[in-house]
N, C-alpha and C positions, 0 to 999 in steps of 0.2 A: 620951516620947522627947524627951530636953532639945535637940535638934538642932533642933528645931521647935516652940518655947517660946513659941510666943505666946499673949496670951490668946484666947480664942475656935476654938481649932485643936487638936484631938486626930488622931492619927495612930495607926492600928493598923493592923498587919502580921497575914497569917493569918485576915483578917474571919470567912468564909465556912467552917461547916467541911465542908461537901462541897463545894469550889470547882468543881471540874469539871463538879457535873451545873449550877451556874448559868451556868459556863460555856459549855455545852452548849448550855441554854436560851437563852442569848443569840444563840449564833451561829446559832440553826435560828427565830428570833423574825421575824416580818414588819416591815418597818422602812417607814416614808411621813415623810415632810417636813407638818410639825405647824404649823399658821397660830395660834400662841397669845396669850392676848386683850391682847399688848405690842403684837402689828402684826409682830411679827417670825414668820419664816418658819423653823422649827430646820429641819434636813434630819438625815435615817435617825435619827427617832424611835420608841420601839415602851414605850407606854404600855401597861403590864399589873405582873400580879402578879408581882414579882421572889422566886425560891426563900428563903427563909433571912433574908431583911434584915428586917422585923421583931423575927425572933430574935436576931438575930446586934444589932443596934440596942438590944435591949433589956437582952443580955446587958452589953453594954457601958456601958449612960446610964441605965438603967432603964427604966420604963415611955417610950413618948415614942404620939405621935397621925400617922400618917401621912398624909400629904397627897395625894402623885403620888409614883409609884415607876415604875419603866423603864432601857430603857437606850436609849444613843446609840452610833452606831457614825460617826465620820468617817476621811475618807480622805487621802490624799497632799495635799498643799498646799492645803485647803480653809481655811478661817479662820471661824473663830466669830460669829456675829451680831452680838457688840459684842466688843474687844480683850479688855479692862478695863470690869467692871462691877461689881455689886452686886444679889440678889435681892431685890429689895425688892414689898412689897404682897402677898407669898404665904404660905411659913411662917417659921419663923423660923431654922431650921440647913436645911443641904446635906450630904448623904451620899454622896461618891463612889466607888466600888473599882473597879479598875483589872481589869479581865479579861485584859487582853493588856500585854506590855511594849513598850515601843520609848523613841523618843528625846520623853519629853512628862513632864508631870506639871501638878502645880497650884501657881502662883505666887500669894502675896500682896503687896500694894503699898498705897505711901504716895502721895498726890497732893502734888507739892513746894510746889505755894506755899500751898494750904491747911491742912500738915499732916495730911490726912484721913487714917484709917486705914478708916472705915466711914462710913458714911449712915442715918440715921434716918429712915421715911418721916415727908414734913411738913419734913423741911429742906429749904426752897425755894433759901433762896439758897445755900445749900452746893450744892445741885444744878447752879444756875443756873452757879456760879464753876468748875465742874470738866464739865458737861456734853460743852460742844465739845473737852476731853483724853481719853474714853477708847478713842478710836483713835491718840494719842499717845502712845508708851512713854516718850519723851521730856521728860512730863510728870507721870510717876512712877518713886519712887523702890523697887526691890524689895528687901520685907522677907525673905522666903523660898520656897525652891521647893520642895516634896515629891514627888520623882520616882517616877515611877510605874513598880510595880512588882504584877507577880500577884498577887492576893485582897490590898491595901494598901487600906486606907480611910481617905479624906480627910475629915473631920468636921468642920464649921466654922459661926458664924455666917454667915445668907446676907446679913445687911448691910453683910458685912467686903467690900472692895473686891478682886479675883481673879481670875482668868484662867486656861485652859488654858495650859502653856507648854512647848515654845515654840508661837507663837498658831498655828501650822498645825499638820494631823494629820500621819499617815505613814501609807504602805504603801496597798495596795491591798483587801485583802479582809476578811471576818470574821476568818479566823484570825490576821492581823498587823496591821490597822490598828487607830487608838483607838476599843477596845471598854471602854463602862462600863459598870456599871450604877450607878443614883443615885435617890435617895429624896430628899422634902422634907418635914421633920416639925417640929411640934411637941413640945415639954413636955405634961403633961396640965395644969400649973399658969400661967395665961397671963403673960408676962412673965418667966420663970425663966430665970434668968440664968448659964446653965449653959456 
């Protein structure tokens, strides 16, 4: 999709081909607030086997190694653990499809005075120079948003720099607020630069 041409960022529409019963599965999923080993606190976590993403991941990239798969579900005006960040020390791509629509999607960003587009772990002082920005929107520049839409998956390097956006959810319940589900996987080939 040349609307969202950047490197490291695939967009596929129609992920899921029985979207419904993942759907299902999400909304009827136990959800608890997950102490993960950053120190940060996610809320309506529910770490399990998501239906189809394996297949559906694989039918699209090939083989890949899954790490953590689940979904998250937030609500009206909550805001994300950090604005703008970067997954860094985990796997190496992010999988997200969108269960539910509303007014959200996933934004990519450039940090202005570093140029950054991504973070390599082991880049200290990149970290050090952008660190106290990414609760500052203000302090990047956005390269694109992919708005979220039904079984749409966002596929991306997780050291590219990205956000939910806009950074608050909507709505109130499973059937209308932002329901995902999202996988973190590897290549089978370590460093593959896909």
């Amino acid at each position: 999709m040349s609307e969202y041409d950047i490197p490291g960022l695939v967009v596929i529409d129609n992920f899921f081909p029985d979207f419904d019963r993942v759907r299902e599965h999400a909304k009827l999923s136990h959800y608890y607030d997950w102490l993960a080993n950053d120190g940060q606190v996610y809320k309506r976590i529910s770490m399990l086997h998501v239906p189809d993403m394996l297949t559906s991941l694989e039918r699209e990239l090939g083989p890949v190694k899954i790490g953590l798969m689940g979904y998250r579900l937030n609500y009206e005006d909550e805001e994300p653990n950090q604005s703008i960040h970067a997954d860094l020390g985990f796997m190496t791509h992010a999988c997200v499809v969108y269960l539910n629509e509303g007014d959200s999607g996933t934004a990519f960003w450039r940090h202005r005075a570093s140029g950054a587009e991504d973070i390599w772990y082991g880049q200290r002082e990149l970290f050090d120079q952008i660190k106290d920005d990414f609760e500052n929107p203000d302090a990047w520049e956005q390269r694109v948003v992919v708005p979220a839409k039904k079984n749409r998956a966002v596929i991306y390097k997780g050291n590219m720099f990205h956000s939910s956006y806009p950074f608050k959810a909507f709505r109130t319940t499973p059937d209308d607020g932002r329901l995902i589900a999202i996988a973190f996987f590897n290549f089978p080939e370590i460093g593959e630069d896909d």
